[in-house]
C-alpha positions as CSV (number, residue, x, y, z in Angstrom):
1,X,6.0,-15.6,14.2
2,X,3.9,-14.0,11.1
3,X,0.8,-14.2,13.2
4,X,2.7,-12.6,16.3
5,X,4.0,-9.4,14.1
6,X,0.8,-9.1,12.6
7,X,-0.9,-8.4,15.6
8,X,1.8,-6.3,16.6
9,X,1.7,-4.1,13.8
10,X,-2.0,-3.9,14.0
11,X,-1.7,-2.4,17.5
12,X,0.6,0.0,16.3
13,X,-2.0,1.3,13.6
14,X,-4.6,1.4,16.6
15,X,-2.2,3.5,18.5
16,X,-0.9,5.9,16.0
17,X,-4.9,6.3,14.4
18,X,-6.3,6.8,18.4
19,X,-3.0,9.3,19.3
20,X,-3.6,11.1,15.9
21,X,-7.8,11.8,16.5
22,X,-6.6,13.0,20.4
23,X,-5.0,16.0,18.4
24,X,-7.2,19.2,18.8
25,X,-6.0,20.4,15.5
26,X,-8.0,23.4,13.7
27,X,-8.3,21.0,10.6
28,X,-10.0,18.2,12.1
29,X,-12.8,20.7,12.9
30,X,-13.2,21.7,9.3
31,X,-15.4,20.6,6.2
32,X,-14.0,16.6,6.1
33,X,-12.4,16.1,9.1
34,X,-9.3,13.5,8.9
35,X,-11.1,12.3,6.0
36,X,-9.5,14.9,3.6
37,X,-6.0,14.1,4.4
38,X,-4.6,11.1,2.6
39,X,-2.6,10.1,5.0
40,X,-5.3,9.5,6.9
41,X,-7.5,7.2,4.9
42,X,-3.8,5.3,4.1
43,X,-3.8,4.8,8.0
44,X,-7.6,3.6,8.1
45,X,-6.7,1.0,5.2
46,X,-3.8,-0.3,6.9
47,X,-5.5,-0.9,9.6
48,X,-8.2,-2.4,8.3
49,X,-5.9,-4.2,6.0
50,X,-4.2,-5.8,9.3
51,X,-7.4,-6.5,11.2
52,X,-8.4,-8.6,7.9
53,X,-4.9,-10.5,8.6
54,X,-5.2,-11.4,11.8
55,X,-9.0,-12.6,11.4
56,X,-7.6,-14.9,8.8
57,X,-5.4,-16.2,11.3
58,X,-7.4,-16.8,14.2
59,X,-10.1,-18.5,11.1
60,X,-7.2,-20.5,10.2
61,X,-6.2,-21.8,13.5
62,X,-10.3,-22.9,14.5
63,X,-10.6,-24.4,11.5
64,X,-7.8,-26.2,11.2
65,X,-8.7,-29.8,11.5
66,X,-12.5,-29.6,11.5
67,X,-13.5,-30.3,8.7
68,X,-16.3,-28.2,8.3
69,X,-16.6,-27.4,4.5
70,X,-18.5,-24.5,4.9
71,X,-15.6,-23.0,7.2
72,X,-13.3,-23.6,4.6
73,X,-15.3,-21.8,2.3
74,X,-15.7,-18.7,4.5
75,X,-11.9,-18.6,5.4
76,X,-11.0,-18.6,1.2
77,X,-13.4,-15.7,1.1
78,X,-11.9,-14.5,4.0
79,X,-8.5,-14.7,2.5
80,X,-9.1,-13.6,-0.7
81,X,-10.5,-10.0,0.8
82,X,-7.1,-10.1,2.3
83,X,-5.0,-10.7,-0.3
84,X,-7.3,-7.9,-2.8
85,X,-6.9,-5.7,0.3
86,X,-3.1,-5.8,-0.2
87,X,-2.9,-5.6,-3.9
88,X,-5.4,-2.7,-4.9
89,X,-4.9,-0.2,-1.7
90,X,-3.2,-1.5,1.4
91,X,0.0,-1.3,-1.4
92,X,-0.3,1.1,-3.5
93,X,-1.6,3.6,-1.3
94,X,0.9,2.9,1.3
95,X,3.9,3.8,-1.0
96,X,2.1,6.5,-2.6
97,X,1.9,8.5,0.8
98,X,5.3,7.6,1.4
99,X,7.0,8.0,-1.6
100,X,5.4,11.5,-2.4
101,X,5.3,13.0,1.0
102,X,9.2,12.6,1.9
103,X,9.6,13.6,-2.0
104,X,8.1,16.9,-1.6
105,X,9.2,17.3,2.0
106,X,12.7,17.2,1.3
107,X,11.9,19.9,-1.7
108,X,10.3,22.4,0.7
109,X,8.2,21.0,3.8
110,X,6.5,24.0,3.5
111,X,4.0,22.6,0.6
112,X,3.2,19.7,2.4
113,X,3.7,19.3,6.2
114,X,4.4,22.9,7.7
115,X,6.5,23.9,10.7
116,X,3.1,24.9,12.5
117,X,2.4,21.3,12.7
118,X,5.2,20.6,15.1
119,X,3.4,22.1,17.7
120,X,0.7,19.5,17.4
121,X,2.3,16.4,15.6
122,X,5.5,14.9,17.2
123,X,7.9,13.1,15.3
124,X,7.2,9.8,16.6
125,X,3.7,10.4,15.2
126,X,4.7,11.7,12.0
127,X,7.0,8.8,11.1
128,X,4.1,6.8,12.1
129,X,2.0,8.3,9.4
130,X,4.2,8.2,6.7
131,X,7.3,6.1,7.2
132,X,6.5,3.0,8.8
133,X,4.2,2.7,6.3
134,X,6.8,0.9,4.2
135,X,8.6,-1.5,5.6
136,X,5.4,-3.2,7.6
137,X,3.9,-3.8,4.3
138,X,7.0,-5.0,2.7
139,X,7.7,-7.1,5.9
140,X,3.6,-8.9,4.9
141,X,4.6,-9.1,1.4
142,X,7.8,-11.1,1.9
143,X,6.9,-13.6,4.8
144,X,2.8,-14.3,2.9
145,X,2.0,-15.0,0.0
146,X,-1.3,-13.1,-1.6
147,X,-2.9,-14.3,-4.6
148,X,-3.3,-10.6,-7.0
149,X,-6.7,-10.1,-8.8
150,X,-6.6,-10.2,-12.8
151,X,-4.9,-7.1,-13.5
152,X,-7.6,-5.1,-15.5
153,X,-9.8,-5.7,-12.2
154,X,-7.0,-4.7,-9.9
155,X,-6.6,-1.3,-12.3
156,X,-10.1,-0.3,-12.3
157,X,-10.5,-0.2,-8.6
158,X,-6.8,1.4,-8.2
159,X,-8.3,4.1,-10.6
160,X,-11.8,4.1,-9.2
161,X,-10.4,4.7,-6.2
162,X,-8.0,7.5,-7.5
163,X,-10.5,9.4,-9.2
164,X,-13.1,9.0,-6.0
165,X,-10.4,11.1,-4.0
166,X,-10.1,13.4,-6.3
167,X,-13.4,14.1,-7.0
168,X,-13.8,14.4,-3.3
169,X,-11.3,17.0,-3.3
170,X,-12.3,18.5,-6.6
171,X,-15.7,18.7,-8.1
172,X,-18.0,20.7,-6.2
173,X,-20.8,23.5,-7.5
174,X,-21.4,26.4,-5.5
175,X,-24.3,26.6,-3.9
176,X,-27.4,28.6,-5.0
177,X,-26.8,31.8,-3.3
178,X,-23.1,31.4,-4.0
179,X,-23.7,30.7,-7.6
180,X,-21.5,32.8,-10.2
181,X,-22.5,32.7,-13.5
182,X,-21.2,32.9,-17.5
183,X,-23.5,34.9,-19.9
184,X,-23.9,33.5,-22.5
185,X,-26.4,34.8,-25.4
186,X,-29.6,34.8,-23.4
187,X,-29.2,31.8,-20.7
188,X,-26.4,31.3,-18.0
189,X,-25.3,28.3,-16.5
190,X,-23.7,27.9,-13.1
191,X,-20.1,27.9,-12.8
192,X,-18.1,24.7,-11.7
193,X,-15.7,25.5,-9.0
194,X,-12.4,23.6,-8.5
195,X,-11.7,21.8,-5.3
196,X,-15.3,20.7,-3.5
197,X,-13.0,20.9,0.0
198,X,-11.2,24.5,-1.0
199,X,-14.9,25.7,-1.7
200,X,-16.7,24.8,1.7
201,X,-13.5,25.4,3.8
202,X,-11.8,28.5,2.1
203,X,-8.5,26.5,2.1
204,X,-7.1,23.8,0.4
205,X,-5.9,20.5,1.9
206,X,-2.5,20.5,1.0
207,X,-0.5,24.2,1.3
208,X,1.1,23.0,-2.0
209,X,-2.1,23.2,-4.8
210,X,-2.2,27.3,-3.5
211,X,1.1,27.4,-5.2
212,X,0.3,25.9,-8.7
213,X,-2.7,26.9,-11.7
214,X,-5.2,24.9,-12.5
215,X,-3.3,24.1,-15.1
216,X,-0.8,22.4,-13.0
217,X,-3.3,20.8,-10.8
218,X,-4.8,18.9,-13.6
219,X,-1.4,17.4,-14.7
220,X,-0.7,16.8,-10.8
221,X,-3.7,15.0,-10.4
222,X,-3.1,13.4,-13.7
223,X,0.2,11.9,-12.4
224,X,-1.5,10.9,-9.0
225,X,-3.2,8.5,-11.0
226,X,-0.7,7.5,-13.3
227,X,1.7,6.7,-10.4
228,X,-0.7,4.8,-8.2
229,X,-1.5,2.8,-11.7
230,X,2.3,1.9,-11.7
231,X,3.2,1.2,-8.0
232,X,0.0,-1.4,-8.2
233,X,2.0,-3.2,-11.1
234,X,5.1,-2.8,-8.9
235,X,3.6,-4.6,-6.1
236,X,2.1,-7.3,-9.1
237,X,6.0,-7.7,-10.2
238,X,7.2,-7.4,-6.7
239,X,5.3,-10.2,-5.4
240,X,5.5,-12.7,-8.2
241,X,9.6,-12.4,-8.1
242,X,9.4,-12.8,-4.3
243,X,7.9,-16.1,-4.0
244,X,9.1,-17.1,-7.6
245,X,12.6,-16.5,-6.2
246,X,11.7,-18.7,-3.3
247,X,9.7,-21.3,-4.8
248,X,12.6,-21.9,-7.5
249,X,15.4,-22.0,-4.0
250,X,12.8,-24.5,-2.2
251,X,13.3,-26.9,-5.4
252,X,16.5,-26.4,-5.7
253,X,17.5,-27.2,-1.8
254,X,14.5,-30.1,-2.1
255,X,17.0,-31.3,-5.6
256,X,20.0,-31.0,-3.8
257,X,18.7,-33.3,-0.5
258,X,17.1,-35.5,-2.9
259,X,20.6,-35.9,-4.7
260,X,22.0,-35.9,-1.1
261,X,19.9,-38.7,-0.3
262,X,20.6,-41.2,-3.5
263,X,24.7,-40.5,-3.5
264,X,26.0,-39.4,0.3
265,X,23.2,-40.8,2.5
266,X,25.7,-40.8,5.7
267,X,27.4,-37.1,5.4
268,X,26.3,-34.0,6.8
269,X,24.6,-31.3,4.6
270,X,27.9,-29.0,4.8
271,X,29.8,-32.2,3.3
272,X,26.9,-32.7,0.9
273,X,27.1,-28.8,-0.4
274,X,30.9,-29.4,-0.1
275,X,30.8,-32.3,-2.9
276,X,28.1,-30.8,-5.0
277,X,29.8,-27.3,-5.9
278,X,33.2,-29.8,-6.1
279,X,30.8,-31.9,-8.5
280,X,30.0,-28.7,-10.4
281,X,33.6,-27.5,-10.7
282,X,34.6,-30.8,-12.2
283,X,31.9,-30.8,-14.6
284,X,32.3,-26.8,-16.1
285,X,36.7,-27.1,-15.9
286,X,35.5,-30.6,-18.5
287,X,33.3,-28.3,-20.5
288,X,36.0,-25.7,-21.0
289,X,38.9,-28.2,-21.6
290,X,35.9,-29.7,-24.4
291,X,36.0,-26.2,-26.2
């Protein structure tokens, strides 16, 4: 069933990334393309995140039962790309564009996904983008089980990959005809302009940053980082009590079919629940009438 919705949900990324390039939107012909919307890359990494899923599966199945060592080996590598997939950017990023798109939506669209864009996006699409987002990689988190990197290693990439979109937004230097320069005694030095993307295209990606100072930008970009830092530790804690939570209900039904087994070998397991939370009843009303 895990490989079926797997490949289902991969199809769906296919469909919503090949529906969203059909657009002729005036951005996609800019400086970047797609490439300078979040959004975007967070759709190419599910994606990719998914087609990593399925290959594990159909490795799985061809090498089940063959023996070949070397198989085995590329499958564990295959699985561990997987499972680092997930961790450092297939989760984090997901909930980031989630999270902080509907956050500032429901502030004032405006900033971040204009009216205009109706006309090109419909809400199908849009939910697509950044709400199913969610709940297909909370649905992968619950029914597999992946195996998280050391957490320093997961925090540098979460951060290298932070700070890489942000440069790519950010850090530019004009180029030489556009060059402004300080004065300074005798020499001048070029001046660094803010937002590499805002610089070639005249706009910036996200209506919202027109709105704010620099000063503001820096502490937004700042938190950016912060907050993908802390939803990778989210998903760290979110997995561990997941299948700690089931691993500690798998002993315990394994306990109480093992005790099953020893005292009521010939009742059914309703009648063997029945007489274990009657044997627990017994033994706590003892325990009080003890005190």
């Amino acid at each position: 069933m895990t490989k079926v919705l797997r490949v289902a949900i991969l199809l769906s990324y296919c469909s919503i990334l090949c529906n969203y390039k059909a657009i002729e939107m005036p951005s996609h012909q800019t400086y970047g393309g797609s490439w300078k919307f979040l959004t975007f890359i967070d759709l190419v990494i599910q994606a990719v995140f998914f087609g990593i899923c399925v290959l594990t599966d159909l490795s799985s199945l061809l090498t089940r039962g063959s023996g070949n060592q070397e198989q085995e080996r590329q499958l564990k590598k295959l699985i561990s790309l997987r499972d680092w997939m997930l961790a450092v950017l297939a989760f984090p990023v997901g909930v980031f564009v989630v999270s902080v798109f509907w956050t500032i939506y429901a502030c004032d669209r405006e900033m971040i996904y204009p009216k205009l864009l109706d006309n090109f996006i419909p809400g199908w699409l849009n939910h697509g983008m950044h709400t199913t987002v969610l709940p297909f990689i909370l649905i992968e988190m619950r029914t597999s089980h992946h195996q998280y990197p050391s957490r320093s290693s997961g925090l540098t990439a979460i951060c290298t990959f932070s700070v890489g979109y942000i440069l790519w937004l950010n850090v530019g230097v004009h180029q030489p005809q556009e060059i402004s320069m300080w004065s300074i005694g005798h020499s001048e030095v070029p001046r660094v302009r803010v937002c590499w993307v805002h610089h070639v295209t005249g706009m910036w990606v996200y209506p919202f940053l027109e709105h704010i100072g620099p000063g503001a930008r820096i502490i937004f970009f700042g938190s950016t980082t912060i907050l993908m830092n802390f939803l990778y530790l989210l998903g760290e804690v979110l997995n561990n009590y997941i299948w700690d939570t089931q691993r500690i209900s798998e002993e315990s039904h394994h306990h109480i079919i093992s005790t099953s087994e020893c005292l009521w070998p010939n009742d059914s397991p309703v009648t063997v629940l029945f007489k274990v939370w009657k044997k627990r009843k017994r033994s706590l009303n003892w325990n009080k009438i003890q005190v």
